[in-house]
VEXDREN-2710 file (C-alpha; in Angstrom, 1 decimal):
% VEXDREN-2710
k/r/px/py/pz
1/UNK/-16.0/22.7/56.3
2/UNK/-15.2/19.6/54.0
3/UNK/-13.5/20.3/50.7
4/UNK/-14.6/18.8/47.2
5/UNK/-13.8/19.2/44.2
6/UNK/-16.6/19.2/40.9
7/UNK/-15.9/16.8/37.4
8/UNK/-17.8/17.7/34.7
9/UNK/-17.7/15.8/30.9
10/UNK/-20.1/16.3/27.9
11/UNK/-18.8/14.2/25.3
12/UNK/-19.5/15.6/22.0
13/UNK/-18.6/19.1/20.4
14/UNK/-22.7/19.6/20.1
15/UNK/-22.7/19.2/23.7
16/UNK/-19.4/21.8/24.5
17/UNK/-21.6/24.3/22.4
18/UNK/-24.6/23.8/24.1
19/UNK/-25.6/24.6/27.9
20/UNK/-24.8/20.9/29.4
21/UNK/-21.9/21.8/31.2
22/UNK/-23.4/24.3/32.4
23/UNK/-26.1/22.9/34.0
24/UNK/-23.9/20.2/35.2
25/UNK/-21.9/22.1/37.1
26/UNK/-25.3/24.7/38.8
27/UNK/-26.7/21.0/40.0
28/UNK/-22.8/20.5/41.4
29/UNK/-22.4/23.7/42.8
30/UNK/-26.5/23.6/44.2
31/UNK/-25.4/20.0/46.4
32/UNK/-22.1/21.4/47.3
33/UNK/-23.9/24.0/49.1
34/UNK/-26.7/22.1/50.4
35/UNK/-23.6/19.8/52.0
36/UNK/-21.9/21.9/53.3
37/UNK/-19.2/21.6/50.9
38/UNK/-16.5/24.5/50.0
39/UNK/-15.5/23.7/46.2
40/UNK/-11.3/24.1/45.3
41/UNK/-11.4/23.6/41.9
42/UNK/-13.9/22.7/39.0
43/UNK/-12.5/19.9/36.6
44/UNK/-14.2/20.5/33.3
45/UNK/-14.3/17.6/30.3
46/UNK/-15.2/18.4/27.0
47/UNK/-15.5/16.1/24.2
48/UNK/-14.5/13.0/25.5
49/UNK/-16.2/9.6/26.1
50/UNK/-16.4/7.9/29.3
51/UNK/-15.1/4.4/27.4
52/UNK/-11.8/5.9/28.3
53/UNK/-10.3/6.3/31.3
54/UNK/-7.5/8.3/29.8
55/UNK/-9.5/11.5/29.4
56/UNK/-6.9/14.6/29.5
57/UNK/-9.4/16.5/32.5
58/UNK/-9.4/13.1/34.7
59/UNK/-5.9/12.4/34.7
60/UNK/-5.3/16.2/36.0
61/UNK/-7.8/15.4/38.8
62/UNK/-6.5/12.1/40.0
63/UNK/-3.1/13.8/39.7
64/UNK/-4.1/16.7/41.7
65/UNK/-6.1/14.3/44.5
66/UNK/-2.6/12.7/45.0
67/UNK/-0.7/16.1/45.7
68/UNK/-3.7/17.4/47.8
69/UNK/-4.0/13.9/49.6
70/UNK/-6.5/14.2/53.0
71/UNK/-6.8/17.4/51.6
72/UNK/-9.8/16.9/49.6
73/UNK/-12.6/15.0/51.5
74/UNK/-15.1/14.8/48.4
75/UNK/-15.7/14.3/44.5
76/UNK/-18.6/15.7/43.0
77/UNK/-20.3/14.6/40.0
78/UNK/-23.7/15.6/37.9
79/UNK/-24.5/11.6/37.7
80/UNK/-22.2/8.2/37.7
81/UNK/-21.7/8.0/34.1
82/UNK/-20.0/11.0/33.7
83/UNK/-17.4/9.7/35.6
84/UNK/-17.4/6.2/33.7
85/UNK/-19.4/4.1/31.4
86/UNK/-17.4/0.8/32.5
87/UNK/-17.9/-1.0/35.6
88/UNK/-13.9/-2.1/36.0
89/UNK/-13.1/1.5/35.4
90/UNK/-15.2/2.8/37.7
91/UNK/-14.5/0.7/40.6
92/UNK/-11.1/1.4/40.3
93/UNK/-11.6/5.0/40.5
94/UNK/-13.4/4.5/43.2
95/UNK/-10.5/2.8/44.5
96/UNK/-7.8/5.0/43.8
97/UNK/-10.3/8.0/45.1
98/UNK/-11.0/6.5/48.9
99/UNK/-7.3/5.5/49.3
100/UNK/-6.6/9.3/48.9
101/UNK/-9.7/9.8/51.7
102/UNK/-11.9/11.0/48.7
103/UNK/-15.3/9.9/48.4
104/UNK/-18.1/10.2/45.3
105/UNK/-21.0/12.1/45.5
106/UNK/-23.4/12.0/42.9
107/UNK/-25.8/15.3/42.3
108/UNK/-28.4/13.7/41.1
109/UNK/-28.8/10.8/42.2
110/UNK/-29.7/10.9/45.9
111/UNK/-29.6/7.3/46.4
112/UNK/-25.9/7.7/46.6
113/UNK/-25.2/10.0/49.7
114/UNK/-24.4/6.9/51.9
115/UNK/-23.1/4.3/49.7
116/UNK/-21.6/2.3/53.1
117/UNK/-25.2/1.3/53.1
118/UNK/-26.9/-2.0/51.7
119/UNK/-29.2/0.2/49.5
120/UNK/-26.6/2.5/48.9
121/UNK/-24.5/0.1/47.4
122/UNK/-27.0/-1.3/45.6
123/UNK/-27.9/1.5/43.9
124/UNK/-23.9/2.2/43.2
125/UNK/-23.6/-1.1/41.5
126/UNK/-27.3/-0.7/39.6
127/UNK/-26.0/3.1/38.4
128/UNK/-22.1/1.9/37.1
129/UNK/-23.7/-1.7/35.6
130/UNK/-26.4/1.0/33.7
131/UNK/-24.1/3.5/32.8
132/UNK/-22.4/0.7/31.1
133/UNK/-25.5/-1.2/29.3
134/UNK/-26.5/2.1/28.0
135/UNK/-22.9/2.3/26.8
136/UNK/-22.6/-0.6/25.6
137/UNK/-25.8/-0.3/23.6
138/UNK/-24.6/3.2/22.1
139/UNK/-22.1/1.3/20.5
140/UNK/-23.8/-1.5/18.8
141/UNK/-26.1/0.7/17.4
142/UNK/-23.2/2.6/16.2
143/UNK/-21.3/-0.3/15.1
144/UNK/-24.2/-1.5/13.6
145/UNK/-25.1/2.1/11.3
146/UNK/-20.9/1.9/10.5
147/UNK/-21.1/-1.5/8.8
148/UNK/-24.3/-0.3/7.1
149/UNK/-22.8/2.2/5.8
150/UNK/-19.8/0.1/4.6
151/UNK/-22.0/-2.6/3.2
152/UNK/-23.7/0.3/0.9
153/UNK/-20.2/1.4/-0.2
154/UNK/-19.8/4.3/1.6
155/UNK/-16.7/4.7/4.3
156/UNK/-18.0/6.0/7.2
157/UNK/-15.1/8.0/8.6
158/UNK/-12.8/10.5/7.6
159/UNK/-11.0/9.8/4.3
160/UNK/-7.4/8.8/3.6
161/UNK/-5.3/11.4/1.9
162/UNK/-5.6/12.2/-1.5
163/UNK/-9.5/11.8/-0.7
164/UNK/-11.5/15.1/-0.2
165/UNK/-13.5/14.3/3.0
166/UNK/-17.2/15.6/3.2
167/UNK/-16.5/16.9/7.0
168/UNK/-20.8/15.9/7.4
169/UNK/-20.4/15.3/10.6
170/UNK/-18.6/19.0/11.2
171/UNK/-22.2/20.4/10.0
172/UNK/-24.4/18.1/11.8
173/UNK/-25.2/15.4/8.7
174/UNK/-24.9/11.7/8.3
175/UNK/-22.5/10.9/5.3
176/UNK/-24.8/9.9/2.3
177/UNK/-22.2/10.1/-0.7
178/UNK/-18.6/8.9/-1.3
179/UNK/-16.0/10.9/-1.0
180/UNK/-14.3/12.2/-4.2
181/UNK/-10.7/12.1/-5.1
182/UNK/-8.6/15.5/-4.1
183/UNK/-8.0/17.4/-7.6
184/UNK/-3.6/17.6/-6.3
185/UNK/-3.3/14.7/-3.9
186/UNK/-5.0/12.0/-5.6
187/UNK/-2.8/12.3/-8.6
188/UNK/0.4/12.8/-6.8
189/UNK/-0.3/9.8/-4.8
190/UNK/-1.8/7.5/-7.6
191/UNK/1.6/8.0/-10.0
192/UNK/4.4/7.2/-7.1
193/UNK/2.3/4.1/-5.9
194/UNK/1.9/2.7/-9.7
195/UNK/6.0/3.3/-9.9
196/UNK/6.2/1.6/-6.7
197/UNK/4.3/-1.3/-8.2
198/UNK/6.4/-1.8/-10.9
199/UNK/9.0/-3.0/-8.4
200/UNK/12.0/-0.6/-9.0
201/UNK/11.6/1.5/-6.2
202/UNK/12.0/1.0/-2.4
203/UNK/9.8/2.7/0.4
204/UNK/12.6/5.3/1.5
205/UNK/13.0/6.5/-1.8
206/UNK/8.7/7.0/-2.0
207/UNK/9.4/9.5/0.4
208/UNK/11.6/11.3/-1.8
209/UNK/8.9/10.9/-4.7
210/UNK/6.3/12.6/-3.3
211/UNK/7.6/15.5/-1.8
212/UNK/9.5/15.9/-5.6
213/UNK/5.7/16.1/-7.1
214/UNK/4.6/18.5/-4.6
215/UNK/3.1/16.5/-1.5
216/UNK/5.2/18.7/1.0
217/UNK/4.1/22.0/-0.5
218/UNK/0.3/21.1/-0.5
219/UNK/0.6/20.0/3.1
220/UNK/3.1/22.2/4.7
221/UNK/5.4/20.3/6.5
222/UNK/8.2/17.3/5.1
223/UNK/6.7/13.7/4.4
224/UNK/8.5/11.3/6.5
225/UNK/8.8/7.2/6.5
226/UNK/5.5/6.7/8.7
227/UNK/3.5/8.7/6.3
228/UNK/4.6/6.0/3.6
229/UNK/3.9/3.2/5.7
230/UNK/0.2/4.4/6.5
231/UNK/-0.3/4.9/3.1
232/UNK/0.9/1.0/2.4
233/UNK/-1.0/-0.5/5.2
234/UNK/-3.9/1.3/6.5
235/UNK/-4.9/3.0/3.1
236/UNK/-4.0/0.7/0.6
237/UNK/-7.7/-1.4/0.5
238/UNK/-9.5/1.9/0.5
239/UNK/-7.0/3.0/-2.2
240/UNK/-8.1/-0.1/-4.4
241/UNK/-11.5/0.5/-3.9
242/UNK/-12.4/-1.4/-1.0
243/UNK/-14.0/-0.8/2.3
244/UNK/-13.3/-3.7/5.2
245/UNK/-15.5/-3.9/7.9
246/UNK/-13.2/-4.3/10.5
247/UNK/-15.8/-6.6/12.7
248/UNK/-16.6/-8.9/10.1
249/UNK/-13.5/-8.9/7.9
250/UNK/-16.1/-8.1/4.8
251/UNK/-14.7/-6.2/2.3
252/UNK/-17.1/-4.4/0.3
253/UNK/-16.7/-2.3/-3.0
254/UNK/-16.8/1.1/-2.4
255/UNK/-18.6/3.4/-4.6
256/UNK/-15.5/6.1/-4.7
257/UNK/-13.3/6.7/-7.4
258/UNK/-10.3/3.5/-7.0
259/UNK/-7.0/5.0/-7.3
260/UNK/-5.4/1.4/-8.0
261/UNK/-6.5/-0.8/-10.2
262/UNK/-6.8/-5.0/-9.1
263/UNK/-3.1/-5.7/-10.9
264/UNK/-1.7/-2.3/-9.2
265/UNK/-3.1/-3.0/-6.1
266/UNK/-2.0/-6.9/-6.1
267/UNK/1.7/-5.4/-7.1
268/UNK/1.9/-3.0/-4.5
269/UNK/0.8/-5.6/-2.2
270/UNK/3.8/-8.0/-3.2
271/UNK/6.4/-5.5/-2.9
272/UNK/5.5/-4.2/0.0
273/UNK/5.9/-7.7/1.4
274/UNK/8.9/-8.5/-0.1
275/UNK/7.6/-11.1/-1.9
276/UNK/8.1/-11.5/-5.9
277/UNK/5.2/-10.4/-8.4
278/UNK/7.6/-11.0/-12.1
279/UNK/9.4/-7.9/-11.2
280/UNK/12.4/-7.3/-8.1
281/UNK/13.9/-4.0/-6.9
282/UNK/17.5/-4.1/-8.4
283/UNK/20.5/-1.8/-8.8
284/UNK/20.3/0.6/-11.7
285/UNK/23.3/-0.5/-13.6
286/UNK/22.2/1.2/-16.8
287/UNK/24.4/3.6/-18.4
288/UNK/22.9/5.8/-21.5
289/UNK/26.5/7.0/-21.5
290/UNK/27.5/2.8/-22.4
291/UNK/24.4/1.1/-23.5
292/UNK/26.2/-2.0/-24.0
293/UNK/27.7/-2.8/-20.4
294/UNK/25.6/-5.3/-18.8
295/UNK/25.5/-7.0/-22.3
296/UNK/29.1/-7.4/-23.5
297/UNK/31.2/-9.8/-21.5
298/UNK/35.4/-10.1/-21.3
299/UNK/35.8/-13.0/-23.9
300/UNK/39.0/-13.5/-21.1
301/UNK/36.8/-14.2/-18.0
302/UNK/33.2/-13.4/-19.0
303/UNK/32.8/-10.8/-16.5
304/UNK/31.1/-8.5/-18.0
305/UNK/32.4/-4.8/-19.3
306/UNK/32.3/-1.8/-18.4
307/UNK/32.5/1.9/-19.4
308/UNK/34.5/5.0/-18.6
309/UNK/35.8/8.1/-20.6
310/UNK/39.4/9.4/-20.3
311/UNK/40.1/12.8/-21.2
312/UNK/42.9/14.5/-23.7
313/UNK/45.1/17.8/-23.0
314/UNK/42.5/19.2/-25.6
315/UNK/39.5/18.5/-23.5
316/UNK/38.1/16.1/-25.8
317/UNK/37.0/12.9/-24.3
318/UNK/36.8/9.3/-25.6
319/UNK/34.7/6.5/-24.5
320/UNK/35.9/2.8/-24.0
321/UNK/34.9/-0.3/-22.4
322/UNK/37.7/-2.4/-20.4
323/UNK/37.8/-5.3/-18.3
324/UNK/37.8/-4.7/-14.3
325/UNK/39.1/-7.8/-13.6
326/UNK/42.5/-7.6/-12.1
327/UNK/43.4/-11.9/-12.8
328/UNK/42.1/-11.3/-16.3
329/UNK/44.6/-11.9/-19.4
330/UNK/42.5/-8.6/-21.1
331/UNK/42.9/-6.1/-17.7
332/UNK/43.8/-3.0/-18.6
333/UNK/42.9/-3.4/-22.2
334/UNK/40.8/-0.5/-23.4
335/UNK/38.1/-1.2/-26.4
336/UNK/37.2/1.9/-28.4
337/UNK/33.1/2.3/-27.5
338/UNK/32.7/4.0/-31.0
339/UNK/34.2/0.8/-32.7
340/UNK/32.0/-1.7/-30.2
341/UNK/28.6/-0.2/-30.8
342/UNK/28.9/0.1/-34.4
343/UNK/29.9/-3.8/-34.6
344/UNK/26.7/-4.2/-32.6
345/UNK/24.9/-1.9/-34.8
346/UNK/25.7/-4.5/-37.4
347/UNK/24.9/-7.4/-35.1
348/UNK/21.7/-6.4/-34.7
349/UNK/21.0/-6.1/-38.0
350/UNK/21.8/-9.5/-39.0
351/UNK/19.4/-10.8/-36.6
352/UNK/16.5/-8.4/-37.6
353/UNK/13.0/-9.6/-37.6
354/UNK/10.9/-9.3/-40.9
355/UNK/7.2/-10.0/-41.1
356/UNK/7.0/-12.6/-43.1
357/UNK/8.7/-14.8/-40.4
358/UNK/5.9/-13.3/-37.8
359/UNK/3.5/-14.1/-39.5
360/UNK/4.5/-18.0/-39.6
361/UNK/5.3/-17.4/-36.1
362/UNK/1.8/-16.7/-34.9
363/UNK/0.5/-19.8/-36.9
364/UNK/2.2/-21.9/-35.3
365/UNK/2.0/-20.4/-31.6
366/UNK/-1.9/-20.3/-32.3
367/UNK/-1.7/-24.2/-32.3
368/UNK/0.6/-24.4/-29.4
369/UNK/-0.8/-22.6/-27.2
370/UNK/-4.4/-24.4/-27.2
371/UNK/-3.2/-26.8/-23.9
372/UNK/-1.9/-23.3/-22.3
373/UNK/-5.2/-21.9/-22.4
374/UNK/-7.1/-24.4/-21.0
375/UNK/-4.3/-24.9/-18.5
376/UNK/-5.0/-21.5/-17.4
377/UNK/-8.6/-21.5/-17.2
378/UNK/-7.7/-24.2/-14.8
379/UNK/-6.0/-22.8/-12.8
380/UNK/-8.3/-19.2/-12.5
381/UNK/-11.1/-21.7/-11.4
382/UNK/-8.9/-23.5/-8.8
383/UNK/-7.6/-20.5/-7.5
384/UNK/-11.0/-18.9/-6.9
385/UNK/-12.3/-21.8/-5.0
386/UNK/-9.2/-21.6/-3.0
387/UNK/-10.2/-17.8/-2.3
388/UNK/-13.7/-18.4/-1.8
389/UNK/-12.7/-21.2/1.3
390/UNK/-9.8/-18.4/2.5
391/UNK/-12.4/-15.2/3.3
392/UNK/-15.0/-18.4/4.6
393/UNK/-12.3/-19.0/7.0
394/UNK/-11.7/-15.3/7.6
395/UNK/-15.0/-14.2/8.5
396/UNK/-15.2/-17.3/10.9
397/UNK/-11.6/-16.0/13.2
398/UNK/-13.3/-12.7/13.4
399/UNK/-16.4/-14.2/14.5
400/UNK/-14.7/-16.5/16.8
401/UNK/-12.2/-13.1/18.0
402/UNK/-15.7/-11.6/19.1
403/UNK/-16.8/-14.7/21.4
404/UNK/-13.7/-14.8/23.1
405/UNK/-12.3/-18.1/21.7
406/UNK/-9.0/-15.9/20.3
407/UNK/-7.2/-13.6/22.3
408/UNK/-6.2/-10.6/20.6
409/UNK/-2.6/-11.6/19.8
410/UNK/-4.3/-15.3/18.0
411/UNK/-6.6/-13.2/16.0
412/UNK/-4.0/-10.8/14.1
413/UNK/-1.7/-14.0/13.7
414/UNK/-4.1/-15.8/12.0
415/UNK/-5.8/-13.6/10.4
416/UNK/-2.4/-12.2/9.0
417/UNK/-1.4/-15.8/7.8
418/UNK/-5.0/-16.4/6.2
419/UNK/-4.6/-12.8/4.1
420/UNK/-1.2/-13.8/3.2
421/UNK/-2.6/-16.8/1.6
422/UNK/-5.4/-14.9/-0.2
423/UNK/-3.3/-12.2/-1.7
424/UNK/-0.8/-15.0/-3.3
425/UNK/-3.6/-16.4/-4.5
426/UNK/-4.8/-13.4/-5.8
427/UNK/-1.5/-13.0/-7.0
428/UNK/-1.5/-16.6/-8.7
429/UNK/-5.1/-15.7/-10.5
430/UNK/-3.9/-12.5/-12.0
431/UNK/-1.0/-14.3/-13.5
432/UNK/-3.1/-17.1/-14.8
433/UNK/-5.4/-14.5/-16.1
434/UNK/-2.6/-12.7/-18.1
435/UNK/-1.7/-16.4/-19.7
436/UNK/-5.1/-16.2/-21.6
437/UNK/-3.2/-14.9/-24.6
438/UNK/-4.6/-12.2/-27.2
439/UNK/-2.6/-13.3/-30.4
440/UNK/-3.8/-10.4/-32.2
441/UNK/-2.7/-7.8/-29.7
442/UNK/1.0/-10.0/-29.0
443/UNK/1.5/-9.5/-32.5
444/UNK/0.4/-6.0/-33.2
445/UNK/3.5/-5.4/-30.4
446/UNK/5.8/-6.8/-32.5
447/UNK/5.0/-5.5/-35.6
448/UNK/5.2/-2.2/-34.5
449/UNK/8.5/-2.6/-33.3
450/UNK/9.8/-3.7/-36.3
451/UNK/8.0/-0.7/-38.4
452/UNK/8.9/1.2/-36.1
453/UNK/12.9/0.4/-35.7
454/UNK/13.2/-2.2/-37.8
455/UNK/16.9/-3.5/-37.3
456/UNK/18.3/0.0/-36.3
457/UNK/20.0/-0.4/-32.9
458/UNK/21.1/3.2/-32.8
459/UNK/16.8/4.1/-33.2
460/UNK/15.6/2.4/-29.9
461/UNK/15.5/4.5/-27.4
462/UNK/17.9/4.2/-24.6
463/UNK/15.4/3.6/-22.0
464/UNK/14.9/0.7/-23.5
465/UNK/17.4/-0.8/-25.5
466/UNK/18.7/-2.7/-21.5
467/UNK/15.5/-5.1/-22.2
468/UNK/16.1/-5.4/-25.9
469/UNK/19.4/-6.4/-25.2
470/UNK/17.6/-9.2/-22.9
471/UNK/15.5/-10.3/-25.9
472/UNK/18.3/-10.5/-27.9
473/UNK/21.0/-12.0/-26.0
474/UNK/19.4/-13.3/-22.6
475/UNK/22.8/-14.3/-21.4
476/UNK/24.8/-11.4/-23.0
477/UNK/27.8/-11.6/-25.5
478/UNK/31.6/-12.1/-25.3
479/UNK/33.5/-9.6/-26.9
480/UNK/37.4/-10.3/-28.3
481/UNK/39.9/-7.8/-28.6
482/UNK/40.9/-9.6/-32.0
483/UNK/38.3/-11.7/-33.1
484/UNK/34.6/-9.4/-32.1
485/UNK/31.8/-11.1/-31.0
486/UNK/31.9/-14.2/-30.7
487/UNK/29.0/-16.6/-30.7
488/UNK/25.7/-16.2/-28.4
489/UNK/22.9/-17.6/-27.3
490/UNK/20.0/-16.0/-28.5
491/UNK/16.6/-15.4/-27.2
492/UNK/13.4/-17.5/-28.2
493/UNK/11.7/-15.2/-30.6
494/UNK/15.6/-14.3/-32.1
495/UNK/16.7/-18.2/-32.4
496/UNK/13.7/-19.1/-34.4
497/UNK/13.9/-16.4/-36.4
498/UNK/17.2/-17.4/-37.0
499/UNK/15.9/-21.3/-38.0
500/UNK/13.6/-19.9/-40.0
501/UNK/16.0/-17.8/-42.1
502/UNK/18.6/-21.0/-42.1
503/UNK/15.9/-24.0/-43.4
504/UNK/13.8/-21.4/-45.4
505/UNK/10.5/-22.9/-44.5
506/UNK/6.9/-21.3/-44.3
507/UNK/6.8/-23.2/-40.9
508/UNK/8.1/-22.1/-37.9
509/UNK/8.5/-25.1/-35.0
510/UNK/6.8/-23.7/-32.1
511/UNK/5.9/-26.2/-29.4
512/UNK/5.6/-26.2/-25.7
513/UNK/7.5/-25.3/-23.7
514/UNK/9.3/-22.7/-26.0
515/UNK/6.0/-21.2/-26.9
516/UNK/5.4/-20.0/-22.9
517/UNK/8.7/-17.9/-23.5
518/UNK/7.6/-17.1/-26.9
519/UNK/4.6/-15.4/-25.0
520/UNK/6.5/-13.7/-22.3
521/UNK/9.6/-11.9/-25.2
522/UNK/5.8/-10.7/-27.5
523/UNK/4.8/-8.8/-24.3
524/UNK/7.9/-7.9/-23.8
525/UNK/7.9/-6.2/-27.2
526/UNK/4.7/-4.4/-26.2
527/UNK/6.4/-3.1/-23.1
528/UNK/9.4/-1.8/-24.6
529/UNK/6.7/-0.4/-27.3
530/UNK/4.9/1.4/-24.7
531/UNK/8.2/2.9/-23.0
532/UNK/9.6/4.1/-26.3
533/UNK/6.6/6.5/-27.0
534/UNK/6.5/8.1/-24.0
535/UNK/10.0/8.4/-24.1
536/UNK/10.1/9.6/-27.8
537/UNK/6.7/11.9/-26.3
538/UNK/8.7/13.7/-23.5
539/UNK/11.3/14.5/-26.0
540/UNK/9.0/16.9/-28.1
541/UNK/9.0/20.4/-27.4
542/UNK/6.3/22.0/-25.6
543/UNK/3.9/23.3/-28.2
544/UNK/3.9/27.3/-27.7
END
């Protein structure tokens, strides 16, 4: 008697639970017999689509047809599309199958006992070009509910990480509500992404991060580099609150809870790029131990210091700052740290801000900066024209990717070069939009700093005192063995404090182009402001 063997496939877990495959294979097993057929083995497929032809259960069989070659003389099957929903795939099954002496036999469908016939073959073609329709059909009008879905704000599949998913599909339901952040991920996630944003850390070391705050314990098993990546690339618009479409190119606001904000996201964005957003990744050259040694430079060679302690048969140890360059006149010459900070203790005092000169200092930035506010305005309005013609373009390479008039590889070029262009401009229009100055708040900044430390250099905290030092003295301060510190150039908001001290006047001179700096050193004072409490805050005990 002839040998066959039987393939199965239901394609859903519904279907695995239910009684499909079992009447598949009783109508299998019913024409085997009627055939004349003695069965060798039963190839069972659950939970896989037909789309595919690299379903786990059909790779076995074609594998096992080429070890049993002429030994097998048929291949059973409940109906046509549960061997493939595609025409190409099918035909090339068929292929592969009647090179091995293997032919297909359908259960069902009678029509296909002699497919070397005219009708036969008709009906073969009629069956796989069906099987493919219907397909094809199925997944418009799933395509179709998916972007529906999207459009209301609602992602359709499971969530990213640090998302509790609703698993609705596990019980049977259609997903109906966002999904809510995780009550341990989402906040573990949200904090090392904002650090990553502010531009001072690199993507190995986010590895690092999380597993630090408790991402490895939650899940079980090590983060690793690709885990990072995902979450920088295939997360990161859901993360900001957006849904994308990823037919259309829409993106869509999503009704879950953001766990970026449009600045964060924009941020993240930019250094994951490599591309600037005001801040770069650099080397942390700050020493609490010597606060002063990328400010003070040799007054030899104006390289500048640096710091080191050298230890006594006592065990005491003294601090100094010296000169590591070898052709320098000042090498090996060791400056007391106690004696340099105490000088620059005094220093800073002399150039102390009081609040009389702030006060004549917003006057006269209020009338200045008049032309940079409209200049910004501009620019917001440009830029969102700019946008606007960026996602029209956008939607029209997906649209053209979907008639055929892009191959695949055109389509992610272009549409990588057109989101490129959006984010800068995105980018450009949050910058602009921090330009739109709030004198009030700029000044409160300042104020506080100077009620707050006044002209004590020893009171900042050192977390901060690296960007004080840049307000201060942008370009550092030369330092002599004999004569101290020697003449600097100070920062914008320092120099015209200075002027103002010097002449006396109720007026401070504050014109463009100055005043833009003048801008940039206030929030700078709100920065170092913010840094300083929750420095000071993590300093208190905890209460008992």
């Amino acid at each position: 008697m002839p040998n066959a063997i039987i393939y199965v496939r239901v394609s859903s877990d519904e279907q695995v639970k239910g009684m499909s495959l079992g009447f598949q294979k009783q109508d299998c097993l019913a024409y085997a017999e009627k055939k004349g057929l003695t069965i060798e083995r039963i190839f069972e497929e659950k939970g896989e689509s037909a789309k595919f032809a690299d379903r786990p259960e059909l790779i076995d069989l074609l594998e096992y047809c080429r070890k049993h070659k002429r030994l097998i003389d048929a291949l059973i099957v409940w109906k046509i599309d549960r061997l493939s929903r595609n025409q190409l795939d099918y035909y090339y099954l068929k292929r592969t199958l009647r090179d091995l002496g293997i032919n297909i036999h359908s259960a069902t469908e009678p029509s296909m006992d002699d497919s070397s016939s005219i009708a036969g073959k008709i009906f073969e073609t009629f069956s796989a070009l069906q099987a493919e329709i219907d397909n094809t059909i199925r997944s418009e009008r799933a395509r179709r509910g998916m972007a529906a879905k999207i459009a209301s704000g609602i992602h359709p599949w499971r969530s990213p990480i640090g998302y509790v998913c609703q698993q609705a599909k596990r019980h049977g339901e259609k997903k109906t509500r966002p999904d809510h952040p995780h009550p341990e991920l989402f906040p573990i996630i949200q904090s090392v992404l904002r650090e990553y944003a502010q531009g001072h850390r690199n993507q190995r070391e986010l590895v690092e991060m999380l597993d630090e705050r408790g991402l490895a314990q939650i899940r079980g098993r090590k983060t690793h580099q690709q885990f990072v990546h995902r979450l920088l690339h295939n997360y990161l618009d859901f993360y900001h609150g957006e849904i994308v479409d990823p037919w259309s190119g829409e993106r869509y606001r999503g009704l879950h809870v953001p766990m970026l904000n449009d600045e964060e996201y924009l941020r993240v964005v930019a250094a994951r790029d490599g591309r600037s957003y005001g801040l770069s990744i650099k080397k942390k050259l700050y020493n609490p131990d010597f606060p002063l040694r990328r400010t003070i430079r040799c007054a030899g060679c104006s390289n500048f210091l640096t710091g080191s302690y050298t230890s006594k048969r006592n065990g005491k140890r003294f601090g100094y700052y010296h000169c590591q360059n070898k052709d320098c006149s000042n090498y090996g010459r060791c400056l007391r740290k106690r004696d340099i900070e105490m000088r620059f203790e005094e220093l800073v005092e002399q150039h102390a801000l009081k609040t009389g000169y702030l006060d004549a200092l917003r006057v006269a930035l209020a009338q200045a900066l008049d032309d940079l506010n409209r200049t910004a305005a501009a620019k917001i309005a440009y830029c969102t024209v700019q946008i606007d013609q960026l996602e029209a373009k956008r939607r029209r390479i997906y649209e053209m990717r979907e008639d055929g008039s892009y191959t695949k590889d055109e389509f992610l070029e272009r549409k990588g070069a057109l989101e490129q262009q959006i984010n800068q401009l995105k980018i450009d229009q949050v910058a602009d939009q921090t330009q739109a100055v709030d004198l009030d708040r700029l000044f409160q900044y300042a104020n506080d700093f100077v009620q707050t430390f006044g002209g004590k250099w020893s009171a900042i905290p050192d977390s901060v005192k690296p960007r004080f030092h840049n307000l201060l003295l942008p370009e550092g301060i030369s330092y002599d063995p004999i004569g101290g510190y020697q003449t600097a150039k100070l920062g914008p908001v320092f120099e015209l404090n200075q002027r103002f001290r010097n002449t006396k006047s109720p007026w401070v001179d504050c014109a463009l182009p100055i005043s833009d700096q003048i801008v940039e050193n206030l929030r700078s004072f709100g920065d170092i402001m913010v840094d300083a409490l929750d420095f000071s805050s993590a300093q208190q005990p905890d209460p008992l």
